[in-house]
Every structure is written in structure tokens, then in C-alpha cells.
N, C-alpha and C positions, 0 to 999 in steps of 0.2 A: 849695185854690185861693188861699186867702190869703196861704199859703208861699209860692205860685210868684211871685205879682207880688210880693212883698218883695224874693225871691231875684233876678228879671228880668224882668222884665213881658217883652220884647222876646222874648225864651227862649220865652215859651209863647204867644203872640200875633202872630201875622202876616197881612199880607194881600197879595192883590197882584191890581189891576186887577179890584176888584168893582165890578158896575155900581150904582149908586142904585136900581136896580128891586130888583136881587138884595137890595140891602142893606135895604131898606126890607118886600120881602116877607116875609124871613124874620125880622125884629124885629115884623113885625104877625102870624105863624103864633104864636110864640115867647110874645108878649104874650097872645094870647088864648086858647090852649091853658093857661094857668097860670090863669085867670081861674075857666076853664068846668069844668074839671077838676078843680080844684085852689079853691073859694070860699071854703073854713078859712084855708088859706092866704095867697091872693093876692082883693085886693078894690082898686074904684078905677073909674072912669070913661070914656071911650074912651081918654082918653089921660094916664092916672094909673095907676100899680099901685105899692101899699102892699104890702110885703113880709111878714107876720106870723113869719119864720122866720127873715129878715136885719135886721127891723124897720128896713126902708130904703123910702123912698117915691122913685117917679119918672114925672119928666115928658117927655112926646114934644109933637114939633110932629106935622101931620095926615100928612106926610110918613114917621114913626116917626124923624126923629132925636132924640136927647136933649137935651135944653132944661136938665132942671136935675134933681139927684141930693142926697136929702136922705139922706147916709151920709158914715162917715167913713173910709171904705176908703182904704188908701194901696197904691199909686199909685191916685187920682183915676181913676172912670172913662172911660175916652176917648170912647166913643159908646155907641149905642143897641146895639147887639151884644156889646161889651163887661159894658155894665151888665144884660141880661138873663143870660148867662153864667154871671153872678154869684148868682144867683138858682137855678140850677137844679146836678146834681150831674152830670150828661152834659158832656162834651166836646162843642166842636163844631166843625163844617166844613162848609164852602161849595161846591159845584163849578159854572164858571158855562162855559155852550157859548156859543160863535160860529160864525157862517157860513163865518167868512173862518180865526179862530185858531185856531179848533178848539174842544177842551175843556180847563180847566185848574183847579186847584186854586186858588181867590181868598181864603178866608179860612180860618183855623184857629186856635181857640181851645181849644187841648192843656194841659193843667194836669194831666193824668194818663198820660203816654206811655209806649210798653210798650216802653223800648228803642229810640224813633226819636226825631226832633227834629223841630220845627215848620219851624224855617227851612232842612231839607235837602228839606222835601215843597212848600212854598210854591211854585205858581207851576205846576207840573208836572203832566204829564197823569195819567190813570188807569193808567197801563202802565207810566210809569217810576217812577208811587208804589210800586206792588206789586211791580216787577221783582225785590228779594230774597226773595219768600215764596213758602216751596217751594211745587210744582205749579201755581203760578198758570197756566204757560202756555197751555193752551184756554181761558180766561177774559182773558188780555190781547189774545190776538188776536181777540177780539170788543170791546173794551176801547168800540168807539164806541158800538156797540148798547147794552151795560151802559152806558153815564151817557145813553142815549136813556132809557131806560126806567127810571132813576130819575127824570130829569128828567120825567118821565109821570105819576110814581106821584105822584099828587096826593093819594089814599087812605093812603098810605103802606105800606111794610114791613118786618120784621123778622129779622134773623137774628140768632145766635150762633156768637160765636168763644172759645177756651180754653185755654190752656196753662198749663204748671205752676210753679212757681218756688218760693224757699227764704222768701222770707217775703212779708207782705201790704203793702209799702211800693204807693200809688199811683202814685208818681211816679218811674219808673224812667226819666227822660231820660238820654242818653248821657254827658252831661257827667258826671251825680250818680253815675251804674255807677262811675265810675273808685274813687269813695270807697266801694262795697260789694261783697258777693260773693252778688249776685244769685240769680247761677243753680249757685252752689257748693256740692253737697249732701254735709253730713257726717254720713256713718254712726253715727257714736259719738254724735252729739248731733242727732236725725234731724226734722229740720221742713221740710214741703214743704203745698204751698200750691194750689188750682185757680184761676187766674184766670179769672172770666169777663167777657166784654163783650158786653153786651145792647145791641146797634147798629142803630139806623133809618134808615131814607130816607125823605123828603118833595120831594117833586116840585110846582114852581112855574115850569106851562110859559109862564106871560105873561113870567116874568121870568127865563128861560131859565137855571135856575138848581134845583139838587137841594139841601139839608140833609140830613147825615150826623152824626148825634149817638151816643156810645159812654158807654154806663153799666158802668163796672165795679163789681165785686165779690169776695167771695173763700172760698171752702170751704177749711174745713182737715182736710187729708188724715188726721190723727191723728183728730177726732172722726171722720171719714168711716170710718175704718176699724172706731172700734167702736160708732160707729150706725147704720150704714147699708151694710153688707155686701155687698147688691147692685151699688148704685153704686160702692162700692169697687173688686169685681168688672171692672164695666164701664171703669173708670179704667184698671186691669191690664191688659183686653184691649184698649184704643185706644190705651195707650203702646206695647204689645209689635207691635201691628200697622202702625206708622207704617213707613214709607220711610224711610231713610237721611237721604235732604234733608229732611224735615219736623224729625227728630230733631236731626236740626243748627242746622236754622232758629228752633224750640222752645227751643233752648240745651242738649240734655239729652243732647249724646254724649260727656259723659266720664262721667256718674251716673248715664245709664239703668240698668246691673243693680244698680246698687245701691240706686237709687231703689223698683224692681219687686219687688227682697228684703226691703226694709222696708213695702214693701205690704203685701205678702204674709203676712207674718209676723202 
């Protein structure tokens, strides 16, 4: 995360027409899940949290905007969403509904993007975010009900998503691909990667607004293969069973048999 605001702060930070409720609800979720959770960690007052892992202290007014930020992070944090951000290893995103607008993507704090950019999804609804990922379509044509029912999930919930690539870079925004070979898999010299992203929803129906945070990770296929056999296994059968568009979508139709050969072996 330090990279990316060096690199462009603007690059992985965007917002567009969050309301003050949105903004305010999910900095006081944000602040006091790190408290109750997390007390090794994070320690401080209603509106104080001491960092023991960024060794950064920060201040909100009763509203949760930031007042004041004892760190020396450059660029300077911008606000109270910003500077928690900072503090945790999840991505994050905002989706905020109206009566009149509809629903729309209001903030995004991406510092690990799998191949998309912040400022292409900024602003846009659930259907034309997802519109490139294969199979989506019975899920975007319900696209209202799905952000009704996270903006519900007040409990919250969890799913995982996963795909495979040639090494464990974070930060595969579009611009950066141009200078790697991401999804480039070479046989003679063979390394491939599972990414996964352990992503939530939180639902804050006063403030007509969901939280979507992605925690990635990463398995490497070469221990996978000789520790863990099973899984290996199962890796083998959910490449070789994918669709056509998922395999495209994935990045993996020029190296799928040769990906599955070096599995296998």
C-alpha cells in the first residue's frame, strides 16, 4: 500500500458522490472492529486509535472525520477512510443506493487490483462493474436485488474468489501489466501461483450503503504440488473444467495444457 500512494495516490483511490452517512458509517464499522477484535493491535478511546503495527495514532471528530494523523506516510492522509485503509491489509469499496440514482460504486481504495483499475469502475453500477467476468450474466440481471441484500447484510458475508497467475505480485493494475508478463507461463522455467481473495460485505441500511473489502493471498502451485496432492488434484480438475470464457477471462488460454502438464507431473 505504501508503493501505490508513492507510485499515484489518485491510481488507487477514488471516489465519486459518497454521502456523509456512507462516509462516516463505514469509518466508525472500520474503527471499531480493529479495536474489539484486534486489542494487541489497535488500542485508543472513542475517537483515538493507536496503531501498534503502523505505530501511527489517529484522531476523528464525533462525526468519524479525521482531525489529525500522528504518521509520516507520504502522500499525507486525505481523510478518515483513507487513514483507516492504511491500517488494515483488505482493499476497500463502498456501494452507496438511491431512490432516484439507482446504485453506484462511491468509493474505492484498490492498492491490490487483479488486472482492473479503480478509476475505470469509479461511479458505475453493479452490472457494468462485472460486465467482463465470464458467466456473470444471471447474476447481473438480478444486479438490484444483489447490492439490496448486501446493503441488508448488517451481519455480514463471505465468499471466495481465485485464479492462477505466474507470480505473487499484489499489485497487478493495468498500467503496471504493460512492464510484466503476468499471465505468461514458461514451461522450461515453470512457476504459477493461486491467487485467492477472501472478500466481505457489510450492510449499513441507515446509511444506504454496503462495504466490500478483498483480502488477497497466495499458494504456490510447486509446494502445492508436493505437499498437498489432494488439493493439487482439485486445482487440475477446476482448470480442466472451466468454459472457454472463464479460461479467457482467467488469462490462461494460451498456457492452459501446459499449465495442467506441469501440474500433473
Amino acid at each position: 500500500k505504501l508503493a501505490a500512494r508513492s507510485e499515484c495516490f489518485e491510481r488507487y483511490v477514488c471516489e465519486s458522490n459518497l454521502s456523509c452517512d456512507a462516509r462516516a458509517a463505514v469509518a466508525r464499522f472500520i474503527f471499531d472492529r480493529l479495536r474489539h477484535e484486534h486489542p494487541d493491535h489497535f488500542v485508543g478511546g472513542e475517537r483515538e486509535l493507536s496503531s501498534g503495527l503502523t505505530h501511527e495514532t489517529l484522531w476523528f471528530d464525533q462525526n468519524m472525520n479525521l482531525q489529525r494523523a500522528e504518521s509520516e506516510i507520504e502522500p499525507a492522509y486525505r481523510d478518515a477512510l483513507d487513514a483507516l485503509a492504511g491500517q488494515i491489509q483488505e482493499d476497500i469499496a463502498i456501494i452507496t443506493v438511491d431512490d432516484l440514482k439507482g446504485h453506484w460504486l462511491s468509493y474505492l481504495h484498490l492498492c491490490f487490483p487483479n488486472h482492473w483499475a479503480a478509476g475505470e469502475k469509479i461511479g458505475r453500477s453493479f452490472a457494468e462493474i462485472h460486465a467482463q467476468v465470464a458467466g456473470i450474466e444471471p447474476i447481473n440481471h438480478r444486479a438490484d436485488l444483489h447490492v439490496k441484500t448486501m446493503v441488508a447484510a448488517e451481519q455480514g458475508m463471505v465468499r471466495f474468489a481465485w485464479g492462477v497467475g505466474t507470480d505473487d505480485l499484489l499489485n497487478h493494475h493495468p498500467q503496471r501489466d504493460a512492464l510484466t508478463s503476468a499471465r505468461s507461463f514458461d514451461p522450461c522455467h515453470p512457476r504459477a501461483f493461486v491467487r485467492i481473495e477472501r472478500q466481505t460485505m457489510w450492510g449499513f441500511p441507515i446509511a444506504r450503503a454496503a462495504l466490500f473489502t478483498i483480502r488477497t493471498s497466495f499458494m504456490d502451485c510447486a509446494l502445492l504440488k508436493r505437499l498437498n496432492p489432494p488439493m493439487r488434484d482439485a486445482l487440475i480438475a477446476a482448470i480442466e473444467s472451466m468454459p472457454p470464457a472463464s479460461i479467457q477471462y482467467k488469462g490462461l488460454s494460451s498456457c492452459q495444457e501446459s499449465l495442467l502438464d506441469w501440474l500433473r507431473r
